[in-house]
LOPA-128821 format. One record per residue (C-alpha): residue number from 1; chain; x, y, z. Coordinates in steps of 0.05 Angstrom, whole numbers, plus 5000, padded with zeros to 4 digits. Layout:
<rs>
   num   cadena   east   north     up
   NUM        A      X       Y      Z
...
</rs>
This chain:
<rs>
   num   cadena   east   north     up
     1        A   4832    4783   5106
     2        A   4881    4820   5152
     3        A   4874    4807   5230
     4        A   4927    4846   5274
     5        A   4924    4833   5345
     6        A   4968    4872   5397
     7        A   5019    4892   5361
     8        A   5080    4927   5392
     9        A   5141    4945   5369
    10        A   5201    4992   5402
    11        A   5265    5021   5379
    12        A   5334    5039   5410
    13        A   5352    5111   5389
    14        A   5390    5124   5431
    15        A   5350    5090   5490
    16        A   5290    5047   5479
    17        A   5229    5083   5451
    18        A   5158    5052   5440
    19        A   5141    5068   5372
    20        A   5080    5026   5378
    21        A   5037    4998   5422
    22        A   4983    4945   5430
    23        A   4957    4960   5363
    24        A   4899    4916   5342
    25        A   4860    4920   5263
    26        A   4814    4879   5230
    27        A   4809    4899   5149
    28        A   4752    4852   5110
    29        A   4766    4844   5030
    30        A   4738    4903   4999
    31        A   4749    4947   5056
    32        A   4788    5005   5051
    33        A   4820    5041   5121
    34        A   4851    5105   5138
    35        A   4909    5109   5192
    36        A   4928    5182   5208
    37        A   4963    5207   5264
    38        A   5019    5257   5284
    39        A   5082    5252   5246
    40        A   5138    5216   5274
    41        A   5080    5162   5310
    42        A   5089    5099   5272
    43        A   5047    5104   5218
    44        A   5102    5078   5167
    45        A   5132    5030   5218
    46        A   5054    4998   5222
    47        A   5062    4986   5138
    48        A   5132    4960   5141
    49        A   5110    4914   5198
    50        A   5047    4887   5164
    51        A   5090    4881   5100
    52        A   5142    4838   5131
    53        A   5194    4890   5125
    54        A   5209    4888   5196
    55        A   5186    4849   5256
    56        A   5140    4861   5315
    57        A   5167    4851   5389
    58        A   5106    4822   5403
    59        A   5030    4814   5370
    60        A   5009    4777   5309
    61        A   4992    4797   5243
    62        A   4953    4744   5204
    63        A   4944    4749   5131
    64        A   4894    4705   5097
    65        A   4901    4665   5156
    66        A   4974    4656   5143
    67        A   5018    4681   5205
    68        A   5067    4721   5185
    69        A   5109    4733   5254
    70        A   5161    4686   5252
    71        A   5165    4671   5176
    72        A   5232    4661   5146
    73        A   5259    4718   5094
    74        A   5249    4667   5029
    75        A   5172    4661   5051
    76        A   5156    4736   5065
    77        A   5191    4753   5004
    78        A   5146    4705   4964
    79        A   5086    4730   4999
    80        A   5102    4796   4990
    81        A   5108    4781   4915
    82        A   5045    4748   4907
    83        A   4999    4775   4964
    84        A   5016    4854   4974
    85        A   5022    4914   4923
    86        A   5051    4980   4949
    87        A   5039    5052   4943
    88        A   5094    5103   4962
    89        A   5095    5170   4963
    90        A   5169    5176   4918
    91        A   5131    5131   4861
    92        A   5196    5089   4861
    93        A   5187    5070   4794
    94        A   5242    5051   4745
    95        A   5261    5120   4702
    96        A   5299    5071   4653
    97        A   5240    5031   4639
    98        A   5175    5047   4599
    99        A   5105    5064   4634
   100        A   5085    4990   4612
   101        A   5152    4958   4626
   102        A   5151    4994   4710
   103        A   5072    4960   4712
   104        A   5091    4890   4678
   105        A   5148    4886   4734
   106        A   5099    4845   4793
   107        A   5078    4804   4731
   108        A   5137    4783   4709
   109        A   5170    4761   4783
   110        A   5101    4723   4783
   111        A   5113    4679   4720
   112        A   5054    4708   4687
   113        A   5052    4696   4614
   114        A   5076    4747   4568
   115        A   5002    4746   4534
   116        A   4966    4755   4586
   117        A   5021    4812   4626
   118        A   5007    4848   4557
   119        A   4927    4851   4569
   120        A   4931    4857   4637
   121        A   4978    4915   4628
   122        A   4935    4952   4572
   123        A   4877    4947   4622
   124        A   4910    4982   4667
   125        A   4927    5028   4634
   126        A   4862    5049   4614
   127        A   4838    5045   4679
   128        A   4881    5096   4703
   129        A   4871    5141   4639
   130        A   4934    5138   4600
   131        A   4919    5086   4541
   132        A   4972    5093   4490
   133        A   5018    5122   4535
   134        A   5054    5049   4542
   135        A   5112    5056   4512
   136        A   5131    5129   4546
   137        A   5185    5129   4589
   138        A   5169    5141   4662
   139        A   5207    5201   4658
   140        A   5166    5247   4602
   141        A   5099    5238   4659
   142        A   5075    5292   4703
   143        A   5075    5277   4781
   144        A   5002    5255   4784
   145        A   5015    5217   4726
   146        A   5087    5179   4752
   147        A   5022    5162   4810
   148        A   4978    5134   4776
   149        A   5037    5084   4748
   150        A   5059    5068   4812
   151        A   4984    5048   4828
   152        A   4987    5006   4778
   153        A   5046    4972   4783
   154        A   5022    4964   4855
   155        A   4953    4931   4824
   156        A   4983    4885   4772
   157        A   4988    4822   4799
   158        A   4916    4832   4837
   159        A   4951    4830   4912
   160        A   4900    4812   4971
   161        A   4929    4868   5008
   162        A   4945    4943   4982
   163        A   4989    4990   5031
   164        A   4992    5058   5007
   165        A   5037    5108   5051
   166        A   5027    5178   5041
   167        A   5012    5171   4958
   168        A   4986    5240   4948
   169        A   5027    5273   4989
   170        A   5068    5308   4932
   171        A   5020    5320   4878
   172        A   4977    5384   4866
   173        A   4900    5375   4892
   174        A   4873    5360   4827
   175        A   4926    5304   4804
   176        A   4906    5276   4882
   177        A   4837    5274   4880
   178        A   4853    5230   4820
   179        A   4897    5186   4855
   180        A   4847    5183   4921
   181        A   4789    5168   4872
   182        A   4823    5107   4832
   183        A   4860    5062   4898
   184        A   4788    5069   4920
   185        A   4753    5040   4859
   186        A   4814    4993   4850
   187        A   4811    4963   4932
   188        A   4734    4954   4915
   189        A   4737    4929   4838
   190        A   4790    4872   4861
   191        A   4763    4862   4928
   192        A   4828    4867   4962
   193        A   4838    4901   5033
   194        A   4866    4974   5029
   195        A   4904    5018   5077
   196        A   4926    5082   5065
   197        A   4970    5121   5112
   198        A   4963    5207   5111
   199        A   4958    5266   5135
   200        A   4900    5288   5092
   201        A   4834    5288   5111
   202        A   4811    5293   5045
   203        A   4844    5222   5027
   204        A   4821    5201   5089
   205        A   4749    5217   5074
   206        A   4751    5171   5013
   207        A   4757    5109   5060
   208        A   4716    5068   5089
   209        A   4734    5078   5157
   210        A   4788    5122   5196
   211        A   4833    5106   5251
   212        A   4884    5147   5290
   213        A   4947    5128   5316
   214        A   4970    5139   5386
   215        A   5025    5123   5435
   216        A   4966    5083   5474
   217        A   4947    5044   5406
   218        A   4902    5049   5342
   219        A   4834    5071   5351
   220        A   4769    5089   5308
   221        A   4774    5170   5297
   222        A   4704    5184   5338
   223        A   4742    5141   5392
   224        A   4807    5165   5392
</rs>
């Protein structure tokens, strides 16, 4: 599903700095993968360069066997739309929109039907235990609650590829645990390929397998 092969990528602040370097990842559909590392190591650059949102200096990232170093902006936005849900730690969700309005948002710059948004929407909902909460705005929900929207919103449009950066990192340990438990069930129930980025080993333990990023590259926690 996703196939990165020695990926680096450097910054001038104020002199060049490697941020990363000769990163390589396989993730299968239905697989689910940990990156942690120190802060400040690249962890976030990794996402935004997998999502599109910047580019590599070098390396390929492959998506669905679709390239998508060297893509135009119009193409990665569109496969951004269709492909990839995100997961961020500030929820980013809409505060003047309802909870079913923030998770219809994918669905609607998709062209999905209004009927089936609507079902799609209500299932989702349920899934992530707040049925009848719909028509709430965002803004009456708890933190782990705000979350579990932003998960969904993330899952509407049933993306190939889910990025999550730091999503529990705010929330008490009992509102996480939640949110660790259901982009688990939800990578495996669509079959989509998962990566979460933290700094918590107990969302890391959730995952099917951990890596750790270093300045000499990405490698499997036992090896790193």
């Amino acid at each position: 599903m996703l196939s990165i092969r020695n990926l680096g990528k450097s910054f001038l602040c104020p002199e060049s700095r490697e941020v990363l370097h000769d990163v390589s990842l396989e993730v299968a559909r239905g697989e689910y993968i940990a990156i942690m590392g120190e802060s400040g190591i690249g962890k976030s650059t990794l996402l935004n360069l997998i999502a599109g949102l910047e580019m590599p200096d070098h390396g390929s990232i492959r998506l669905d066997g679709c390239e998508l170093v060297g893509l135009d902006d119009n193409r990665l936005t569109r496969l951004r739309r269709q492909k990839m849900g995100f997961v961020f730690q500030a929820f980013h969700l809409l505060p003047y929109l309802t909870v079913s309005q923030n998770i219809a948002l994918p669905l609607a710059l998709n062209d999905v039907s209004e009927r089936d948004a609507s079902e799609r929407v209500s299932s989702l909902l349920a899934s992530i235990g707040l049925a009848g909460r719909g028509g709430s705005p965002v803004r009456e929900l708890s933190g782990g609650e705000m979350q579990r929207v932003a998960i969904a919103r993330a899952l509407a449009h049933r993306p190939q590829l889910i990025l999550a950066d730091e999503p529990t990192g705010n929330l008490d340990p009992v509102s996480a645990s939640h949110v660790q438990a259901l982009l688990r069930d939800q990578v495996r129930q669509g079959n989509a390929a998962g990566i979460l980025v933290t700094h918590s080993p107990a969302a890391a333990a959730t995952t099917d397998r951990i890596y750790v990023l270093n300045p000499e590259g990405l490698f499997p926690r036992d090896a790193a």
